[in-house]
HTML snippet that shows the backbone in 3Dmol.js (N, CA, C, O; Angstrom):
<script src="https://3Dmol.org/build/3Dmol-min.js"></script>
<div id="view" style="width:600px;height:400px;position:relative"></div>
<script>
const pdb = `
ATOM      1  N   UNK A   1     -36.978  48.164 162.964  1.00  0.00           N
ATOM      2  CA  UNK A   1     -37.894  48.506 161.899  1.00  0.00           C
ATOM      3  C   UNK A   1     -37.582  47.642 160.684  1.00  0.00           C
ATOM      4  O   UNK A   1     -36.644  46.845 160.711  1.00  0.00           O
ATOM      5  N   UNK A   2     -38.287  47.780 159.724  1.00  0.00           N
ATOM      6  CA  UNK A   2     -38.601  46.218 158.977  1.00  0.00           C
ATOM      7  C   UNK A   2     -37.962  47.799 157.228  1.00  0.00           C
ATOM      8  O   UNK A   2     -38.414  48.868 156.815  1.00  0.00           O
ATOM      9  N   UNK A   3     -36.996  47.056 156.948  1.00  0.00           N
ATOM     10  CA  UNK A   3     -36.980  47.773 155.304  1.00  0.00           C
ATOM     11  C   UNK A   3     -36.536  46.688 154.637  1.00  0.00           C
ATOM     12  O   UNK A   3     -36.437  45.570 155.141  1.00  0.00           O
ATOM     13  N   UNK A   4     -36.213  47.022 153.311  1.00  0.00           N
ATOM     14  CA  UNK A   4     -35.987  45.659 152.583  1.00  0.00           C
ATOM     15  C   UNK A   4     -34.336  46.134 151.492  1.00  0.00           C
ATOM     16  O   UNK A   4     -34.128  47.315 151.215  1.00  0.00           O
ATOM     17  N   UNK A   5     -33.564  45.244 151.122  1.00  0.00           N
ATOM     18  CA  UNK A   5     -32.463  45.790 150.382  1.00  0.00           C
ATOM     19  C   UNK A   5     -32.483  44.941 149.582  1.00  0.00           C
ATOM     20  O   UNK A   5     -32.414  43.728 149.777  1.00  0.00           O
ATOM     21  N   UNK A   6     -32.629  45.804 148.096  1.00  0.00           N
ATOM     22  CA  UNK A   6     -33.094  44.891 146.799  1.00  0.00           C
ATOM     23  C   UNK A   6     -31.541  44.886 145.974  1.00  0.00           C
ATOM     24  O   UNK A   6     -30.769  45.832 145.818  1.00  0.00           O
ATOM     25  N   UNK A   7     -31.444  43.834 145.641  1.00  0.00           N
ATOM     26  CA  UNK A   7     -30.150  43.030 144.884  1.00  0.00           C
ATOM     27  C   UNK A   7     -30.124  43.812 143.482  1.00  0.00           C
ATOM     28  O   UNK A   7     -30.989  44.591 143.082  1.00  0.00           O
ATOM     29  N   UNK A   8     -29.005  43.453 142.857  1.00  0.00           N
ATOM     30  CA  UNK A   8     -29.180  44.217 141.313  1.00  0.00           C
ATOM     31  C   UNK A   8     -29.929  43.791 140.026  1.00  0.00           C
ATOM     32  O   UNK A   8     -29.936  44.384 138.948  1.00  0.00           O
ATOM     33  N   UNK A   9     -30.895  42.023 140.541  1.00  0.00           N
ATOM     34  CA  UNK A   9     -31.156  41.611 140.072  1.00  0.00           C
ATOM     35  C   UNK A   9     -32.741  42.109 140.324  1.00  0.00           C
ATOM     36  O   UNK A   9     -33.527  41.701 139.469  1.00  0.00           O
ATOM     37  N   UNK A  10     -33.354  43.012 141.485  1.00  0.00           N
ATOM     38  CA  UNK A  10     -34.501  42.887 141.925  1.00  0.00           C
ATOM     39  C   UNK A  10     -34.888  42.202 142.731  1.00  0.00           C
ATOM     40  O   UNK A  10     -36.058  42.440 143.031  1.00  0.00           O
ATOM     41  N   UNK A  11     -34.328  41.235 143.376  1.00  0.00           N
ATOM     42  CA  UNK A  11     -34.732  40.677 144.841  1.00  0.00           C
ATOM     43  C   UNK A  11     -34.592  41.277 145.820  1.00  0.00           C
ATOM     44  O   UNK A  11     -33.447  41.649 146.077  1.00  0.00           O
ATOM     45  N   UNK A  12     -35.606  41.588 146.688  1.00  0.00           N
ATOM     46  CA  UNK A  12     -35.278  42.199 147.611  1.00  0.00           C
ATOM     47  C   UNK A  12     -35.103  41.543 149.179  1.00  0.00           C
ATOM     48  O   UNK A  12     -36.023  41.166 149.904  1.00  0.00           O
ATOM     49  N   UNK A  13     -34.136  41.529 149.378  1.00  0.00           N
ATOM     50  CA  UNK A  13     -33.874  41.033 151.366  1.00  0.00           C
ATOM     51  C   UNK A  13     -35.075  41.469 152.241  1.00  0.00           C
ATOM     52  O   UNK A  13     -35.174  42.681 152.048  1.00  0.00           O
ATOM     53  N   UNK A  14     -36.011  41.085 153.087  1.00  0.00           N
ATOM     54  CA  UNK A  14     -36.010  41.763 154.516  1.00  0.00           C
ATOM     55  C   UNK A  14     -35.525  41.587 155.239  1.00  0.00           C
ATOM     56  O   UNK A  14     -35.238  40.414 155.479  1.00  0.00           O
ATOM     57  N   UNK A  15     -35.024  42.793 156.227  1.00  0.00           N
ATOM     58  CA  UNK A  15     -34.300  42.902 157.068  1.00  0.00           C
ATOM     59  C   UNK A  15     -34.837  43.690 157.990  1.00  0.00           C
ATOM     60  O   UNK A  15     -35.797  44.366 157.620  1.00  0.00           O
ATOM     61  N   UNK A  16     -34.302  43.840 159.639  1.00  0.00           N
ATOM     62  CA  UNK A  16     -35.213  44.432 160.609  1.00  0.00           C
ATOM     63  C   UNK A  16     -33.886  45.073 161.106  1.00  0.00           C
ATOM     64  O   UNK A  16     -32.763  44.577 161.194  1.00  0.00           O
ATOM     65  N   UNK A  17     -34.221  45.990 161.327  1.00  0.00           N
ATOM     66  CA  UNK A  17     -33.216  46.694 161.797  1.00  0.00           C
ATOM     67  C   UNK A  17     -33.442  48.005 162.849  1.00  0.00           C
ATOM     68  O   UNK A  17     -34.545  48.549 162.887  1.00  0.00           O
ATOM     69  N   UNK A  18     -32.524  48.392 163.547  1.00  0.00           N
ATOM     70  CA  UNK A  18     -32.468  49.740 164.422  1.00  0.00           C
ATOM     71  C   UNK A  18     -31.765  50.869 163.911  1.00  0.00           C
ATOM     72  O   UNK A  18     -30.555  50.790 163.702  1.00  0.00           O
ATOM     73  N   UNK A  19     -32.434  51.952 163.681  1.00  0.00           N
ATOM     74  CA  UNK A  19     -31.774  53.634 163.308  1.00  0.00           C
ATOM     75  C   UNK A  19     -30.572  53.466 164.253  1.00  0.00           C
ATOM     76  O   UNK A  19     -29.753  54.029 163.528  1.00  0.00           O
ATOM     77  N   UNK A  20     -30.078  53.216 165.007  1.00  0.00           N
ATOM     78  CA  UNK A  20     -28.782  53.254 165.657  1.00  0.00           C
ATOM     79  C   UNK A  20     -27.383  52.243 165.161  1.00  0.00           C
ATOM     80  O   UNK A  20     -26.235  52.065 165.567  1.00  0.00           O
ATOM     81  N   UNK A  21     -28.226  51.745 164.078  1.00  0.00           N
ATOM     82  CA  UNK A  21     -27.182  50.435 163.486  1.00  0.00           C
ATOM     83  C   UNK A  21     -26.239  51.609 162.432  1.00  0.00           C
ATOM     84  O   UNK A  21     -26.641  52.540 161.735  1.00  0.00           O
ATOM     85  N   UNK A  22     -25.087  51.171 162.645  1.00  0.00           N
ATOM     86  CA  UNK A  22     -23.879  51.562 161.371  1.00  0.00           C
ATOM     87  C   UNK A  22     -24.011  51.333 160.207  1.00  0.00           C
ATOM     88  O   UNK A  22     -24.004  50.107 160.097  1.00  0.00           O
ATOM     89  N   UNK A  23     -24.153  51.882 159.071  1.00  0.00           N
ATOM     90  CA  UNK A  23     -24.146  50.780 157.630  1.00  0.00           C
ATOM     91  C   UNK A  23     -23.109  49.743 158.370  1.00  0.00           C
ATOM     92  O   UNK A  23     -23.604  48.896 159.114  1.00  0.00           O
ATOM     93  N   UNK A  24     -21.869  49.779 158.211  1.00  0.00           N
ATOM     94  CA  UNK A  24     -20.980  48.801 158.617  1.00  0.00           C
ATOM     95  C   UNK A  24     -21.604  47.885 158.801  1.00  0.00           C
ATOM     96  O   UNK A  24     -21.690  46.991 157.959  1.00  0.00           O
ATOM     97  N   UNK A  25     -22.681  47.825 160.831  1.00  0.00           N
ATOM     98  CA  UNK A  25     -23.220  46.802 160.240  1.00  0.00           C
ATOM     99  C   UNK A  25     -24.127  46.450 159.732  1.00  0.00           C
ATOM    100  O   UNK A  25     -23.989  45.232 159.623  1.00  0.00           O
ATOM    101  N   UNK A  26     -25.548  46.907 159.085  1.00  0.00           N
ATOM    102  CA  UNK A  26     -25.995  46.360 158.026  1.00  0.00           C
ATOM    103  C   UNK A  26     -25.306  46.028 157.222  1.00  0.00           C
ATOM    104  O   UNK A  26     -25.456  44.810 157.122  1.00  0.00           O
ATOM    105  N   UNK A  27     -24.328  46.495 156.279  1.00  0.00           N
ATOM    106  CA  UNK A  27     -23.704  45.586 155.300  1.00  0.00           C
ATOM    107  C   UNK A  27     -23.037  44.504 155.942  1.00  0.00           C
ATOM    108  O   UNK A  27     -23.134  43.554 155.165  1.00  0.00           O
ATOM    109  N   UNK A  28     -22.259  44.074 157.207  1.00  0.00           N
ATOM    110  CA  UNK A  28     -22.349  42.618 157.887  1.00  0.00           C
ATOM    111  C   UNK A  28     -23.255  41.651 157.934  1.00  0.00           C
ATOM    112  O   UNK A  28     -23.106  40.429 157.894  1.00  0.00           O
ATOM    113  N   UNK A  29     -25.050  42.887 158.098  1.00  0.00           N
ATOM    114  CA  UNK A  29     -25.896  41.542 158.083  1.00  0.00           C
ATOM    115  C   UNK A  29     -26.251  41.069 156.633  1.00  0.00           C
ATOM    116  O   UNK A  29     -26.774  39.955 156.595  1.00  0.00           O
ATOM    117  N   UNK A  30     -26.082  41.654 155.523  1.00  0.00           N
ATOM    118  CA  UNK A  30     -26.126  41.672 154.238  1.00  0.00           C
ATOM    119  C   UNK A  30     -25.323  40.520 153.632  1.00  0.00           C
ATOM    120  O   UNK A  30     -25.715  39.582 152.937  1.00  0.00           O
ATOM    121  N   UNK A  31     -23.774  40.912 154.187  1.00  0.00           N
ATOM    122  CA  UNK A  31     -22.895  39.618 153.547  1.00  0.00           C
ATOM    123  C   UNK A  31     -23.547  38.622 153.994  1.00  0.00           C
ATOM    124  O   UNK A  31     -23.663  37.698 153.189  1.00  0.00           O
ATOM    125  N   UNK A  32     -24.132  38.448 155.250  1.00  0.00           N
ATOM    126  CA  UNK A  32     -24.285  36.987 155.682  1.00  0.00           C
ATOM    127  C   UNK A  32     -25.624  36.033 154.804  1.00  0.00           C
ATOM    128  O   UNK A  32     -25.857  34.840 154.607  1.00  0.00           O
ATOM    129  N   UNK A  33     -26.337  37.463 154.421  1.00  0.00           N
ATOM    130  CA  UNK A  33     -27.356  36.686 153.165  1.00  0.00           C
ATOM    131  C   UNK A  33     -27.070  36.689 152.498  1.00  0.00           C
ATOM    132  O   UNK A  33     -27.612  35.617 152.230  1.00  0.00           O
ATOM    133  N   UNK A  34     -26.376  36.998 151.308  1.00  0.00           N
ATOM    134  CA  UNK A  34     -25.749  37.072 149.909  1.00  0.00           C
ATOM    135  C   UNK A  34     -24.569  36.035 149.419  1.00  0.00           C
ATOM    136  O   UNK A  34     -24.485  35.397 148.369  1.00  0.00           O
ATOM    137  N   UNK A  35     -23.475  36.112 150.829  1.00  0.00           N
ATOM    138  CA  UNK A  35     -22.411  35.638 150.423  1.00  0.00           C
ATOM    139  C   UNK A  35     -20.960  36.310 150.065  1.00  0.00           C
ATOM    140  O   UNK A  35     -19.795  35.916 150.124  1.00  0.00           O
ATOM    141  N   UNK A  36     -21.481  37.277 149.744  1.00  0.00           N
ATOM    142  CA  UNK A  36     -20.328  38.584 148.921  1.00  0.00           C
ATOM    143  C   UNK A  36     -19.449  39.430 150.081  1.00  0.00           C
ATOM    144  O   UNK A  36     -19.897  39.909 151.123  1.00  0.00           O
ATOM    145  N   UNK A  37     -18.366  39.462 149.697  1.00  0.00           N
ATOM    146  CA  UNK A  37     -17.607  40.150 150.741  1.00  0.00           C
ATOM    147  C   UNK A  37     -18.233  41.507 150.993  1.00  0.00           C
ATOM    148  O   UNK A  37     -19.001  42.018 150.178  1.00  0.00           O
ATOM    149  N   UNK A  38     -17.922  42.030 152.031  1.00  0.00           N
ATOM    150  CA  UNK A  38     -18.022  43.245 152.490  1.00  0.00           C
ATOM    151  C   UNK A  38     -17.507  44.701 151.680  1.00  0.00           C
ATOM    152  O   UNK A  38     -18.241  45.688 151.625  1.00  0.00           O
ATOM    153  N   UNK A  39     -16.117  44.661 151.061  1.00  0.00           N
ATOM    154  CA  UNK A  39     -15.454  45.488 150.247  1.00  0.00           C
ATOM    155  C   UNK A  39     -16.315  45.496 149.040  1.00  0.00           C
ATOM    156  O   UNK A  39     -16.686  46.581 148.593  1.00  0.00           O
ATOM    157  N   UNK A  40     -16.657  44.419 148.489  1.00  0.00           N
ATOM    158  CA  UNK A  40     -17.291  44.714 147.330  1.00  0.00           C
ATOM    159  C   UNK A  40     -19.204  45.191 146.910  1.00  0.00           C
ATOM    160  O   UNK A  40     -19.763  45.309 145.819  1.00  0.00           O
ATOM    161  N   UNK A  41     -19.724  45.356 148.324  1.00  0.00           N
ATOM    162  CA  UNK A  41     -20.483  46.030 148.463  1.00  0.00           C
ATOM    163  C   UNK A  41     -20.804  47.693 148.855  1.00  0.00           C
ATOM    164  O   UNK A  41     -20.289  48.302 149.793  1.00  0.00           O
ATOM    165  N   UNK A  42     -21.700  48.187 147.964  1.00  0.00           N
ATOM    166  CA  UNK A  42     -22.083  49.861 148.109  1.00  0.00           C
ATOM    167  C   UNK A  42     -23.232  50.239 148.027  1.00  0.00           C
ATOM    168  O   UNK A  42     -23.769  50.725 147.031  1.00  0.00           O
ATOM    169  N   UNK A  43     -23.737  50.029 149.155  1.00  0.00           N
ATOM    170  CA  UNK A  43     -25.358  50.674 149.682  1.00  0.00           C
ATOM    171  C   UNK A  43     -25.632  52.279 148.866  1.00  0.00           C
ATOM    172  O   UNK A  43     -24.843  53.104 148.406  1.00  0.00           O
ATOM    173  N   UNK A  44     -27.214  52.231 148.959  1.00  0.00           N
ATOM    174  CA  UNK A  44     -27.605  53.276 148.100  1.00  0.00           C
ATOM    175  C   UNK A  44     -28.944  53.445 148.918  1.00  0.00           C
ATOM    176  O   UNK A  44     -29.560  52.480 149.370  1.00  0.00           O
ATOM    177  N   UNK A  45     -29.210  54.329 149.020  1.00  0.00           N
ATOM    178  CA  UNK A  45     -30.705  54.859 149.647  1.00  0.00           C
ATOM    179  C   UNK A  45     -30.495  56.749 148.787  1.00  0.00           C
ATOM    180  O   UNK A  45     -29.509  57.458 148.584  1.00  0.00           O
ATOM    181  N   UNK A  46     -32.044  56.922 148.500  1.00  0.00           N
ATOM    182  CA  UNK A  46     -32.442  58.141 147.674  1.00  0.00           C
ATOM    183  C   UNK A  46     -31.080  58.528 146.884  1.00  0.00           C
ATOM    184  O   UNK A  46     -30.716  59.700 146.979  1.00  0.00           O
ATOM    185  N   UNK A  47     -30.259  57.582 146.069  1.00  0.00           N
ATOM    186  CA  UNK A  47     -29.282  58.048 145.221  1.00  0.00           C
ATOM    187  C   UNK A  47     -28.020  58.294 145.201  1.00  0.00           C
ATOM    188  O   UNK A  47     -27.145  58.581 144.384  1.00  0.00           O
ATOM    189  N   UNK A  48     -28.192  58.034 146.753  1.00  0.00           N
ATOM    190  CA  UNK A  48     -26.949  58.899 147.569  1.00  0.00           C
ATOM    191  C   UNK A  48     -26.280  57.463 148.275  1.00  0.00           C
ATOM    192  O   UNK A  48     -26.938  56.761 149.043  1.00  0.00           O
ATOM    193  N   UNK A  49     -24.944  57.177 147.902  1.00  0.00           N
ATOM    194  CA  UNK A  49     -24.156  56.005 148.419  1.00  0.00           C
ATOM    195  C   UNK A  49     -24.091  56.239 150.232  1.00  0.00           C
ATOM    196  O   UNK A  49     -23.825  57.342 150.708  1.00  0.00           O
ATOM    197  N   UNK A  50     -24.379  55.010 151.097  1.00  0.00           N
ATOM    198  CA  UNK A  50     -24.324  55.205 152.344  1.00  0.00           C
ATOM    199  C   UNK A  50     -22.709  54.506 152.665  1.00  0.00           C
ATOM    200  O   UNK A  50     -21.889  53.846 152.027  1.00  0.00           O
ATOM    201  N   UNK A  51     -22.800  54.966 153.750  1.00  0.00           N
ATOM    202  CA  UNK A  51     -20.614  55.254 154.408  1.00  0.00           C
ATOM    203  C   UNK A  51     -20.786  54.803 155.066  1.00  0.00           C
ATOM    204  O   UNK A  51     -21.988  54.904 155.312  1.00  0.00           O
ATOM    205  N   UNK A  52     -20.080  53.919 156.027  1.00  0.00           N
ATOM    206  CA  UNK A  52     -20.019  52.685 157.142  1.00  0.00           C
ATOM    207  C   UNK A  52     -20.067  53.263 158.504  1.00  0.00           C
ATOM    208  O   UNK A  52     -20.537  52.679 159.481  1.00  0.00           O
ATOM    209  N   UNK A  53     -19.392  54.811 158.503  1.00  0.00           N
ATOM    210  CA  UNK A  53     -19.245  55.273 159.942  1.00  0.00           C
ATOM    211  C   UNK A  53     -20.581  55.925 160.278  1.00  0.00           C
ATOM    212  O   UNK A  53     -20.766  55.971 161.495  1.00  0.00           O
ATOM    213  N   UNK A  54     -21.642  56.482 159.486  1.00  0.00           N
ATOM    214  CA  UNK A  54     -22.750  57.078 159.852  1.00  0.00           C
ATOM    215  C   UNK A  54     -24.208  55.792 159.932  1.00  0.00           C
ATOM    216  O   UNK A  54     -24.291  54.717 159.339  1.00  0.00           O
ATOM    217  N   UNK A  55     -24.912  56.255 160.618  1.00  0.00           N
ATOM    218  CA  UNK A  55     -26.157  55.186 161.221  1.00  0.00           C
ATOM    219  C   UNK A  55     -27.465  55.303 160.284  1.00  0.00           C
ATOM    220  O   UNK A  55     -27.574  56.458 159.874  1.00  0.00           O
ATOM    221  N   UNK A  56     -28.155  54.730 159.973  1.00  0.00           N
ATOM    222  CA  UNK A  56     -29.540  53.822 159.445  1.00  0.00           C
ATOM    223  C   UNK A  56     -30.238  55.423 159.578  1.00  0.00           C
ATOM    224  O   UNK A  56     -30.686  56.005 158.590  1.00  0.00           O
ATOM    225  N   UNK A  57     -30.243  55.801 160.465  1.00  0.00           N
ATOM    226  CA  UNK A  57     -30.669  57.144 161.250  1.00  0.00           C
ATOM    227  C   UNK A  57     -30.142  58.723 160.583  1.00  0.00           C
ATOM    228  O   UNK A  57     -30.676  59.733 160.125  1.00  0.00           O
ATOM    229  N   UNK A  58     -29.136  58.348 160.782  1.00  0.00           N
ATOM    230  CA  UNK A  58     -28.282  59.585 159.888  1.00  0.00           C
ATOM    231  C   UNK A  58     -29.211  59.784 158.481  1.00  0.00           C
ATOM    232  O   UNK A  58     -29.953  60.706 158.143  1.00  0.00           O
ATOM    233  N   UNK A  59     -28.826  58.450 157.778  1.00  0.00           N
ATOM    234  CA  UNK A  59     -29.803  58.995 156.556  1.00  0.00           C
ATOM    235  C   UNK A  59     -30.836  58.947 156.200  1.00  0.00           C
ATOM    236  O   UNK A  59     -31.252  58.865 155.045  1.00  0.00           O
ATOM    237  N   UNK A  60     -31.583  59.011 157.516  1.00  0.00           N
ATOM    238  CA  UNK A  60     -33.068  59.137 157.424  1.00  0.00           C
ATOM    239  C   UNK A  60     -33.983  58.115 156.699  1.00  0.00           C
ATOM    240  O   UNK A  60     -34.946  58.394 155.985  1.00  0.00           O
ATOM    241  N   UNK A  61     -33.507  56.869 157.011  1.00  0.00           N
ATOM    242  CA  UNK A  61     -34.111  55.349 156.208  1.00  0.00           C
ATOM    243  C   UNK A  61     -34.974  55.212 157.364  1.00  0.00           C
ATOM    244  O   UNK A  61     -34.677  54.908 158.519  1.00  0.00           O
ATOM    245  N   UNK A  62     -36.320  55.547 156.741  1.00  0.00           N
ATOM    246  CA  UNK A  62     -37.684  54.730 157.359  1.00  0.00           C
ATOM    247  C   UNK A  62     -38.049  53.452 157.445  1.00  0.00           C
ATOM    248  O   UNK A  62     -37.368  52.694 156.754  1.00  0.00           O
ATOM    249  N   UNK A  63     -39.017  52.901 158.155  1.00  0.00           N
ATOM    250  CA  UNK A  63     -39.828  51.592 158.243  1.00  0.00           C
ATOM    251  C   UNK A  63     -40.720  51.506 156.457  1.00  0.00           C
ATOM    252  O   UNK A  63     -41.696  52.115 156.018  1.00  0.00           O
ATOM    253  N   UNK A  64     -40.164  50.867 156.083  1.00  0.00           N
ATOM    254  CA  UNK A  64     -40.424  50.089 154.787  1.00  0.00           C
ATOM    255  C   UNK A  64     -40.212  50.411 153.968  1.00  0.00           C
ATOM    256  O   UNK A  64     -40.973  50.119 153.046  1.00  0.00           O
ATOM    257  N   UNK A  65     -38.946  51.307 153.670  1.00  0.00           N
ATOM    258  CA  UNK A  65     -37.820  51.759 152.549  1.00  0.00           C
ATOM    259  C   UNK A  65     -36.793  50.771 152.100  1.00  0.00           C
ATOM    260  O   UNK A  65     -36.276  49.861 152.749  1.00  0.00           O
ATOM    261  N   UNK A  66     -36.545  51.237 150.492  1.00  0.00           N
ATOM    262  CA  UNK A  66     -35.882  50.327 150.374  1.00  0.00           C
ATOM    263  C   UNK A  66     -34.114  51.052 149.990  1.00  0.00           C
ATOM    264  O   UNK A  66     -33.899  52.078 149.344  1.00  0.00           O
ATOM    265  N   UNK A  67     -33.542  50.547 150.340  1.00  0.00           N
ATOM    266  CA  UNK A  67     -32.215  50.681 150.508  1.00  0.00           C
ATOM    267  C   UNK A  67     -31.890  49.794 148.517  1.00  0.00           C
ATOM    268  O   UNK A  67     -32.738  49.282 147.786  1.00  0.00           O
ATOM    269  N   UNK A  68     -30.480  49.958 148.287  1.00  0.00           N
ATOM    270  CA  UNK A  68     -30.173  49.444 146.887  1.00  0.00           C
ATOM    271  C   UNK A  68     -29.041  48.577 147.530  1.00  0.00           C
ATOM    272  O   UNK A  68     -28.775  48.725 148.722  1.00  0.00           O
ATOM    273  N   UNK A  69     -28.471  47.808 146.868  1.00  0.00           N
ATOM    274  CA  UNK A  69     -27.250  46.993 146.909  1.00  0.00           C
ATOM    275  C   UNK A  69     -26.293  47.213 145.833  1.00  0.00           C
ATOM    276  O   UNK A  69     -26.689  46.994 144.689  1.00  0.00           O
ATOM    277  N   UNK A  70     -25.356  47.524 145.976  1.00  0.00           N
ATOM    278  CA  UNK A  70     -24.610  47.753 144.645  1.00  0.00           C
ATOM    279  C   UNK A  70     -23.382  46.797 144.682  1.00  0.00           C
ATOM    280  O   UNK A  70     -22.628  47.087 145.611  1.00  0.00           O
ATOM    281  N   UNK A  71     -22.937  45.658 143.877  1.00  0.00           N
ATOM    282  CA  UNK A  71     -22.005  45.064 144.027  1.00  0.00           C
ATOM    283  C   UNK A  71     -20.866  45.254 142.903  1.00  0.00           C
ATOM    284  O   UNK A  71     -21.059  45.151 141.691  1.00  0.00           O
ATOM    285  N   UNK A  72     -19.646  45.550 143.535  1.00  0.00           N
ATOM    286  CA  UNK A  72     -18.528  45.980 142.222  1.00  0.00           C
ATOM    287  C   UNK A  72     -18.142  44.845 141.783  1.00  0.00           C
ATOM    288  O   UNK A  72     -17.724  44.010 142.585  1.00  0.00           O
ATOM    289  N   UNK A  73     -18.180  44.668 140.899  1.00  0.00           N
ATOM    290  CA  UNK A  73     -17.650  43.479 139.576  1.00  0.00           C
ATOM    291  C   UNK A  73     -16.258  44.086 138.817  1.00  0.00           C
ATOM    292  O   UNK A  73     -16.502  44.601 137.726  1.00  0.00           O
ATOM    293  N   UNK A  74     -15.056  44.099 139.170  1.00  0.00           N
ATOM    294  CA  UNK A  74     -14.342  44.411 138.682  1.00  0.00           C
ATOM    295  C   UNK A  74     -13.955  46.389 139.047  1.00  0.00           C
ATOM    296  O   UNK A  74     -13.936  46.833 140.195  1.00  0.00           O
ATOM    297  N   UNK A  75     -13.757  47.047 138.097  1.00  0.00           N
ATOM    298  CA  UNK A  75     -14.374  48.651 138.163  1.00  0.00           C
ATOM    299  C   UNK A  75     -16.179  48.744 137.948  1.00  0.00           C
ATOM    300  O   UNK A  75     -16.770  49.779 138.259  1.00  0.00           O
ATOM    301  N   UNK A  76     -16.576  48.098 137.647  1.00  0.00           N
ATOM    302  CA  UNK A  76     -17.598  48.231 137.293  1.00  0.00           C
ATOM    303  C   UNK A  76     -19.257  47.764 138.489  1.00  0.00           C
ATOM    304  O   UNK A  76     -19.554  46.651 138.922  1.00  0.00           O
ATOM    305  N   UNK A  77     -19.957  49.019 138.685  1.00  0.00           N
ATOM    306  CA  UNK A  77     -20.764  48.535 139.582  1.00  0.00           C
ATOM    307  C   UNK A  77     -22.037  48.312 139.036  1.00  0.00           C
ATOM    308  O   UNK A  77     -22.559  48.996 138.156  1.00  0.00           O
ATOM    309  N   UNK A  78     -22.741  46.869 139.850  1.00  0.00           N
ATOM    310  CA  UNK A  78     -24.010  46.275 139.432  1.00  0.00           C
ATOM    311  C   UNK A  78     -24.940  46.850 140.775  1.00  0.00           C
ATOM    312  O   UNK A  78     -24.875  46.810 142.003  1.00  0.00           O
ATOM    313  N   UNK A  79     -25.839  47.407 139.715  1.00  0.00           N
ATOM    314  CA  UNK A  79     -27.177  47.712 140.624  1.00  0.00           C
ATOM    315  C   UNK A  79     -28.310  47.640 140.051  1.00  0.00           C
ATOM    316  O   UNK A  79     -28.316  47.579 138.821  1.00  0.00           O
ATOM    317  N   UNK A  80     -29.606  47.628 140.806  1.00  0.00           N
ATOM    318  CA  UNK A  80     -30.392  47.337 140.573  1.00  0.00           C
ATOM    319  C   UNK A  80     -31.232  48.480 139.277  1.00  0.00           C
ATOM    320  O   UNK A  80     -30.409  49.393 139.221  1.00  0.00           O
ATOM    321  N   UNK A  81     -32.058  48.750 138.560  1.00  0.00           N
ATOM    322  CA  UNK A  81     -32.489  49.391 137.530  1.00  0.00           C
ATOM    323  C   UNK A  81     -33.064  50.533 138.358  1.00  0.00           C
ATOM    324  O   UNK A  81     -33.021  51.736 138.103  1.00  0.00           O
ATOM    325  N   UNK A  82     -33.606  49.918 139.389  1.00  0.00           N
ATOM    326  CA  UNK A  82     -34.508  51.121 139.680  1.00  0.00           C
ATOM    327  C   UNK A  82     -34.310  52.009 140.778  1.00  0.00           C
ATOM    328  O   UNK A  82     -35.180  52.741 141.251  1.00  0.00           O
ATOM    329  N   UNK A  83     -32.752  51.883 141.287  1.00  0.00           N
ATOM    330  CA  UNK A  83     -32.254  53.043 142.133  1.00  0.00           C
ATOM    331  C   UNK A  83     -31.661  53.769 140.589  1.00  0.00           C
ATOM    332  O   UNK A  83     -31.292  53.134 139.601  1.00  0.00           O
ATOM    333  N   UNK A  84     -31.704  55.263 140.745  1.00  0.00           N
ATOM    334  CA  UNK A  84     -31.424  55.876 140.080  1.00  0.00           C
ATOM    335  C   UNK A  84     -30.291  56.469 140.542  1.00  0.00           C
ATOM    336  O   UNK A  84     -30.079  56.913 141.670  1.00  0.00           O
ATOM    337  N   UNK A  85     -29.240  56.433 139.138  1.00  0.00           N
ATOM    338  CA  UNK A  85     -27.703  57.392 139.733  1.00  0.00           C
ATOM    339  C   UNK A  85     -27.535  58.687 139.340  1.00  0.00           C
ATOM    340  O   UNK A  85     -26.478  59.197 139.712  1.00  0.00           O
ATOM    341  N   UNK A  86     -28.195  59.295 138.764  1.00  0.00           N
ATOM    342  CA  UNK A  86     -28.592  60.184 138.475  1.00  0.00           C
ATOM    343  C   UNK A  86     -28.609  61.671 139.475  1.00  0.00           C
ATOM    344  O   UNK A  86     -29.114  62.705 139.037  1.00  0.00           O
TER     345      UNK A  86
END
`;
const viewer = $3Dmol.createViewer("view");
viewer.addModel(pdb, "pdb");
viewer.setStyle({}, {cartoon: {color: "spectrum"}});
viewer.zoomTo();
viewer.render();
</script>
């Protein structure tokens, strides 16, 4: 299924993916577009940070949702404006 994962700048990736995939690896296929290590990335879908051991599926990410990217800069994490942390 086709969703997209938007950078902290507002760009957003497409990416195709299967409900049976790990974050783990989506964030593998992520580093490989970005560049950025793996540790310093923290996925976000509806607000809620996604965990490497549960699946695409688990948290209920549909065909043409968008997932957040959050990259730590130090203590400090960069994300995009319009996932809300709230």
């Amino acid at each position: 299924m086709a969703i997209h994962a938007v950078l902290p700048g507002g760009y957003a990736i497409p990416l195709t993916v299967s409900p049976d995939w790990t974050i783990e690896k989506l964030i593998a296929m992520i580093t490989k577009h970005i560049g950025i290590q793996a540790e310093r990335i923290l996925l976000m879908h509806n607000s809620e940070p996604l965990y490497g051991i549960f699946t695409v599926g688990d948290y209920e990410i549909k065909e043409g949702e968008k997932i957040f990217i959050g990259i730590w800069i130090g203590q400090n994490l960069a994300i995009s404006k319009a996932c809300s942390l709230a």
